[in-house]
C-alpha positions in Angstrom: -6.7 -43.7 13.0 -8.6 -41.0 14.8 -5.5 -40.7 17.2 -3.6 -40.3 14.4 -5.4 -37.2 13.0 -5.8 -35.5 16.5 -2.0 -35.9 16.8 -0.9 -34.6 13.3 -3.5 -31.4 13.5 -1.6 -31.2 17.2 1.8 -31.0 15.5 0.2 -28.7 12.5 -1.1 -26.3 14.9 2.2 -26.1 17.4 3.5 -25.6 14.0 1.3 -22.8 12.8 1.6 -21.0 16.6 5.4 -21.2 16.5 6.2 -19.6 13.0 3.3 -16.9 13.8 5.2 -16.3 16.6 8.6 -15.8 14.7 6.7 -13.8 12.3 5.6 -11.7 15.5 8.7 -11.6 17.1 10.4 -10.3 13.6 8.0 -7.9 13.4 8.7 -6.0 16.5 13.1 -6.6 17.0 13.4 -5.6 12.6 13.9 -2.1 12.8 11.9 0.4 11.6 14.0 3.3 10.0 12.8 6.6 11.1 14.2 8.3 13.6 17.4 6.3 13.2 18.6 5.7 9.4 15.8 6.6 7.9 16.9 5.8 4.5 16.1 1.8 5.5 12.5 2.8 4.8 13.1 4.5 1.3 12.7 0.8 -0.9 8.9 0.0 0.5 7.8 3.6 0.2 7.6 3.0 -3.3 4.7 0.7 -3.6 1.8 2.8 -2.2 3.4 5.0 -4.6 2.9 3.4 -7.6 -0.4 2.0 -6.4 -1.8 6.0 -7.4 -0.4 6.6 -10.4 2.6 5.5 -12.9 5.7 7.0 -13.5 7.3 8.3 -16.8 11.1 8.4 -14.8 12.6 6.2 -12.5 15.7 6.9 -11.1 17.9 3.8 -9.4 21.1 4.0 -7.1 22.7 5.3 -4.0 22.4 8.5 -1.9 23.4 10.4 -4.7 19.8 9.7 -6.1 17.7 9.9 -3.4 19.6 13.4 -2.1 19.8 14.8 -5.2 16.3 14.7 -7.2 13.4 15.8 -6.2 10.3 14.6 -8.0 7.8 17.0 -6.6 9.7 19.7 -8.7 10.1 17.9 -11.5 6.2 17.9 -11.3 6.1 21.5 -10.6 8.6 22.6 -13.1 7.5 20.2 -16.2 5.1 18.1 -15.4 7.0 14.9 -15.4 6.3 12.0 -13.3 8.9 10.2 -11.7 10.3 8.2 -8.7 13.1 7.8 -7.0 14.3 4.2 -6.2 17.0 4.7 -4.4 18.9 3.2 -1.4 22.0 3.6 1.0 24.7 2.2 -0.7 22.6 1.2 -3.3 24.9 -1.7 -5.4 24.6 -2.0 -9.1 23.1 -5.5 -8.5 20.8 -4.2 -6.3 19.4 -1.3 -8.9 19.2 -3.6 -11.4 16.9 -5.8 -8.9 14.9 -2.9 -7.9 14.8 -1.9 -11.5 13.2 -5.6 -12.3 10.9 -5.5 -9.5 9.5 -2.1 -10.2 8.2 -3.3 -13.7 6.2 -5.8 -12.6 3.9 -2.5 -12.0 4.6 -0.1 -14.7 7.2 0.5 -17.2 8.8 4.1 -17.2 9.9 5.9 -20.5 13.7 6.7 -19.2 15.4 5.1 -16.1 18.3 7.2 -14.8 21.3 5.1 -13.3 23.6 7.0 -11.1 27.3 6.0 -12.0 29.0 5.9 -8.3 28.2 2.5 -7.3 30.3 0.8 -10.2 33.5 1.3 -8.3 31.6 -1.7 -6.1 32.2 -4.9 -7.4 31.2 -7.3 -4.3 29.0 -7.3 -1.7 30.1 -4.3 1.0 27.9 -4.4 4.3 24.9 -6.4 5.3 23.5 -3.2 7.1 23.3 -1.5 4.0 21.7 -4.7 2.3 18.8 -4.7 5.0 18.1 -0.9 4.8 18.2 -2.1 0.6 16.6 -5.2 0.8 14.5 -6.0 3.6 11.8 -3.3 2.5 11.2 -5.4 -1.1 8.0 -7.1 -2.0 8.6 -10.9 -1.9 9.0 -12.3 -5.4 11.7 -14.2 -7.3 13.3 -10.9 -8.4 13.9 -10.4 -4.1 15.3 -13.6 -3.6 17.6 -13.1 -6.7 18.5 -10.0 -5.2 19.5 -11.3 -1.9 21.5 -13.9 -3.0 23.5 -11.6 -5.3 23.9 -9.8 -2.5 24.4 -11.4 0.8 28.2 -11.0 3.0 29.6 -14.0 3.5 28.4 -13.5 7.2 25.2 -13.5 6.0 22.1 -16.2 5.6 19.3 -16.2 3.4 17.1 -17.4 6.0 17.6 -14.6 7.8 16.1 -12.3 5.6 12.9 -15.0 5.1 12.6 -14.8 9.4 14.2 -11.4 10.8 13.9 -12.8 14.0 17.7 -14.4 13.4 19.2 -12.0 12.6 17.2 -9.0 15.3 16.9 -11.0 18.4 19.5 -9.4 19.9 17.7 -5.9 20.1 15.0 -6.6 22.9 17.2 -4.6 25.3 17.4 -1.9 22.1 13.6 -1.2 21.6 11.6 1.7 21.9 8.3 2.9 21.6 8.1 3.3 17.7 9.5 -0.3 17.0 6.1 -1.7 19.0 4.1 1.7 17.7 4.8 0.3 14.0 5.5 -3.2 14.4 1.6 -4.1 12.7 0.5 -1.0 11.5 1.6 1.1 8.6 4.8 3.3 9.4 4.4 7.1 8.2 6.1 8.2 5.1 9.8 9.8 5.0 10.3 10.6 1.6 8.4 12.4 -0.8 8.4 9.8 -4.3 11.8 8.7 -2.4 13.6 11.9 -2.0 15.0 12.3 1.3 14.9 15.7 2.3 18.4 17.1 3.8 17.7 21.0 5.3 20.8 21.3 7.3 23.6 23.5 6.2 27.2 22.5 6.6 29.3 24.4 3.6 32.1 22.2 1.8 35.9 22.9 2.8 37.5 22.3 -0.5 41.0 23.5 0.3 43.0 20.5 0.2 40.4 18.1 -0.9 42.7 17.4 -4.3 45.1 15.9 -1.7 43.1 14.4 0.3 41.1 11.9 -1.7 43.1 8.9 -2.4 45.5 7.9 -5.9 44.1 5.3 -8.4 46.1 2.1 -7.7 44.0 -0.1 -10.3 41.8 2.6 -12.8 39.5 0.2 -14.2 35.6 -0.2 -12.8 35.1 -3.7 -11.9 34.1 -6.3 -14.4 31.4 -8.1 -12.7 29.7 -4.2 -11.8 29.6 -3.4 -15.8 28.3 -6.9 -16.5 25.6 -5.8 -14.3 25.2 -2.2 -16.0 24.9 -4.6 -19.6 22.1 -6.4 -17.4 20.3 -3.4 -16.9 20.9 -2.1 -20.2 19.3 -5.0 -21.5 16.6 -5.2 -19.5 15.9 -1.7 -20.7 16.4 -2.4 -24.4 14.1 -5.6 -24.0 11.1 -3.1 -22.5 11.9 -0.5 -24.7 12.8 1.9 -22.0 16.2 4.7 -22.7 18.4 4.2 -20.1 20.7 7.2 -18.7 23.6 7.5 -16.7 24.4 10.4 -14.5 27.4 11.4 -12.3 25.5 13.8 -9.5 27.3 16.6 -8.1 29.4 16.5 -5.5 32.2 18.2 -3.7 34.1 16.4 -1.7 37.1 13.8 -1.5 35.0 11.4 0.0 33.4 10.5 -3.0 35.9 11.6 -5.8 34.4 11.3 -9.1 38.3 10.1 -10.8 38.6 11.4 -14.5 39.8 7.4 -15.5 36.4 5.9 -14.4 34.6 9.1 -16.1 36.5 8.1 -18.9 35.4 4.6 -19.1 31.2 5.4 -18.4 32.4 7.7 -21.2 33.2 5.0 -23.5 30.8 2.3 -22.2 27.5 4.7 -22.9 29.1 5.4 -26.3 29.7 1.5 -27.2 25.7 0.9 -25.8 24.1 4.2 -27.4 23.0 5.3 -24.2 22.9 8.9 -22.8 25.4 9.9 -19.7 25.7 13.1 -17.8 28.6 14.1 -15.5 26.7 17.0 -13.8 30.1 17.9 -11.5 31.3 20.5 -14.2 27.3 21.9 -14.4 27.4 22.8 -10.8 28.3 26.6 -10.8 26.1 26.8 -14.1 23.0 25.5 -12.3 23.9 27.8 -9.3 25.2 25.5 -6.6 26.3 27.5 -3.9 28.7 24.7 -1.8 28.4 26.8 1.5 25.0 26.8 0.8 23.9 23.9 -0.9 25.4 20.9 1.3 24.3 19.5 4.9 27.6 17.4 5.0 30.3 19.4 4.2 29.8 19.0 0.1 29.6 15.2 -0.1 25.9 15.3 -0.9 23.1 18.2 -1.8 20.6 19.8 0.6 16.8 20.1 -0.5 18.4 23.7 -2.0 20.9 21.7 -3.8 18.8 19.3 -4.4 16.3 22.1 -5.9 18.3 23.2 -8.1 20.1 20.3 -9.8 16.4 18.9 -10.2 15.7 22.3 -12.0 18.6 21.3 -14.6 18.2 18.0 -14.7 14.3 18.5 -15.8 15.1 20.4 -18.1 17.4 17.6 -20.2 14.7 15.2 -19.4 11.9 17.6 -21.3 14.0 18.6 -23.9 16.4 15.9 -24.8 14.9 12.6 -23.7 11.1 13.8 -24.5 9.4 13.2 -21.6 6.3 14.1 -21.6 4.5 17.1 -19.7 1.6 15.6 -17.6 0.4 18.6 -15.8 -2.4 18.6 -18.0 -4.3 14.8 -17.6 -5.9 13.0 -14.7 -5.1 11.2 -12.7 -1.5 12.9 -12.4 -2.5 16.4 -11.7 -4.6 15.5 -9.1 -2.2 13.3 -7.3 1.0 15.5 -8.1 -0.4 18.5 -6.4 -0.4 16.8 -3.3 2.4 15.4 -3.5 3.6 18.8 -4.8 1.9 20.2 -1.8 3.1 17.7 1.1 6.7 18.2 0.0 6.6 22.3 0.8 4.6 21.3 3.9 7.6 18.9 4.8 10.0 21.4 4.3 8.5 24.1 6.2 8.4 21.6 9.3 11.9 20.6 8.6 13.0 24.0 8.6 11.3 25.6 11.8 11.6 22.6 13.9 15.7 22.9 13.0 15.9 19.1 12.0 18.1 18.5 9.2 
C-alpha cells in the first residue's frame, strides 16, 4: 500500500513538473507585443485599468477604435471616463466577448461599436485572434470567445498551452521575450489608445477607382446576429449602445454607401444611435496630409485629437454622459493619465518613432 502511494505522488509530481514546465516554456516562446505588433498587448492593458477606477464609455472594435479615440482628451475636454477595448482586426464576435467580459467589472453608461468589422462574417486569421484573444482573463466568456473564433487550422488547446502553437520561435527570441516572460510588461497604450505620430498624407486621386465594386451588398447575416447579441446584452444591462463609422480616407477600407445604408436601417429598427463621422471630417478639421501616418487609412494622435474633440462633444451633449472632472477618485487618476499621455507624445515625437 505504501508502495502504492510513493508511486502515485511519483506520477503526481512528474505531472506537476511537466505542465509547470509547459506553462514555463509558453511563457517565454508567446510573444510579447511591443516592439513588434504592439497592438497584441492592447486586450490585457485593460484590466489594471479598470482595477483604478470605472468607466462611463467603452468603446469595442478594430483599429478604427483604438487609432481613433483618445480617452485622455475626452477626460481633458469633458470630463468623461472611458476606455478603449479595441483590437487588430477586432471581429464582431470578438467585441461582443470583450464587451461580456468587461462587465464582469463595471457597467458603462454608453458602449460605442465601430461598424467596419460587420463586412466579416467568419473567422479571418489566427494571428489577429492571438493579438485579440490571448491577452483575455480566463473565464467562460474567453473560452466562448475562442471557439467562436478559431480558423479551421486552429486548436483550442493551443490557446489553454501556448507552448503548441510558439515552439517554433526559440531561434526567434530576443531579449524582451525573456525580459517579460514573468514579470509585468510596460504599458503601450494610454486607456487602449495606440498612439500613431507619424505623418504620411493620403493620396486620394484615384482612390474612387481603386477600391473594389460590390458584388454581393448585403453585411453578413451571422455578423448582425452578433450586433442583436450585443444589442441585447446592452438592453439587458441597461447600457445605450452606439454605432460609429470612423473617418477614413482611403480605398483600403471603403466605407460603401449600401452597407451605410443597411447600419442605417438596422440602428433605426433597434432604436439605437449611429454616426457616420466620414462626412464630419473637414467639419472637425481633419487635415488628410496632416492627420494620417498611413496614407489616410487610419488617424494620427492629431487626427485622432481632433475626431475625439467631436466625438466628446456628442457624447456630453446627446448621450448625457456625465462630466467627472469634479469627484474622486476620477480626477485624481485622470490627471495622470491625462499627464502620461502628453509625456508619451512628447517622447514619441522627439525620438521620431511613429
Amino acid at each position: 500500500m505504501k508502495k502504492k502511494c510513493i508511486r502515485a505522488l511519483c506520477i503526481l509530481l512528474t505531472l506537476c513538473i511537466l505542465i509547470g514546465a509547459l506553462w514555463a516554456a509558453g511563457r517565454v516562446l508567446w510573444p510579447k507585443y511591443l516592439t513588434a505588433s504592439p497592438e497584441g498587448s492592447l486586450t490585457a492593458e485593460y484590466y489594471a485599468d479598470v482595477a483604478e477606477v470605472s468607466h462611463d464609455v467603452l468603446f469595442v472594435g478594430d483599429c478604427e477604435v483604438y487609432e481613433s479615440f483618445i480617452p485622455a482628451v475626452l477626460w481633458e475636454q469633458y470630463g468623461i471616463s472611458s476606455y478603449v477595448r479595441g483590437s487588430a482586426q477586432q471581429l464582431v464576435w470578438q467585441s461582443y466577448y470583450l464587451l461580456e467580459d468587461a462587465l464582469r467589472y463595471e457597467t458603462p453608461q454608453v458602449v460605442v461599436f465601430n461598424v467596419l468589422a460587420l463586412k466579416y462574417g467568419e473567422p479571418q486569421s489566427e494571428a489577429y485572434n492571438r493579438m485579440t484573444l490571448d491577452g483575455m482573463a480566463w473565464s467562460q466568456t474567453k473560452v466562448n470567445a475562442i471557439r467562436a473564433s478559431v480558423t479551421e487550422e486552429e486548436s483550442f488547446l493551443s490557446y489553454l498551452l501556448p507552448v503548441l502553437r510558439f515552439h517554433s520561435r526559440w531561434d526567434e527570441l530576443t531579449a524582451e521575450d525573456w525580459r517579460y516572460a514573468f514579470g509585468a510588461k510596460p504599458t503601450i497604450s494610454d486607456s487602449g489608445y495606440l498612439m500613431q505620430t507619424g505623418i504620411q498624407p493620403a493620396d486620394s486621386e484615384g482612390d474612387d477607382a481603386l477600391h473594389e465594386t460590390l458584388t454581393d451588398p448585403s453585411l453578413p447575416a451571422s455578423a448582425l446576429s452578433w450586433l442583436d447579441r450585443m444589442a441585447d446584452l446592452c438592453e439587458e444591462k441597461g447600457i445605450a449602445l452606439v454605432l460609429v463609422k470612423s473617418p477614413t480616407n482611403s480605398w483600403r477600407y471603403w466605407w460603401y454607401d449600401e452597407w451605410d445604408q443597411q447600419i442605417r436601417d438596422y440602428a433605426a429598427e433597434r432604436g439605437l444611435a449611429y454616426y457616420n463621422l466620414i462626412p464630419d471630417g473637414e467639419a472637425m478639421g481633419l487635415d488628410w496630409s496632416q492627420d494620417t501616418y498611413d496614407g489616410g487609412i487610419h488617424l494620427n494622435v492629431t487626427g485622432a485629437e481632433k475626431l475625439s474633440v467631436w466625438f466628446g462633444r456628442i457624447l456630453s451633449q446627446e448621450l448625457h454622459v456625465p462630466d467627472r472632472r469634479a469627484e474622486e477618485p476620477y480626477a485624481q487618476v485622470w490627471d495622470g493619465r491625462v499627464s502620461d499621455f502628453y509625456d508619451r507624445w512628447a517622447s514619441l515625437a522627439g525620438s521620431g518613432k511613429s
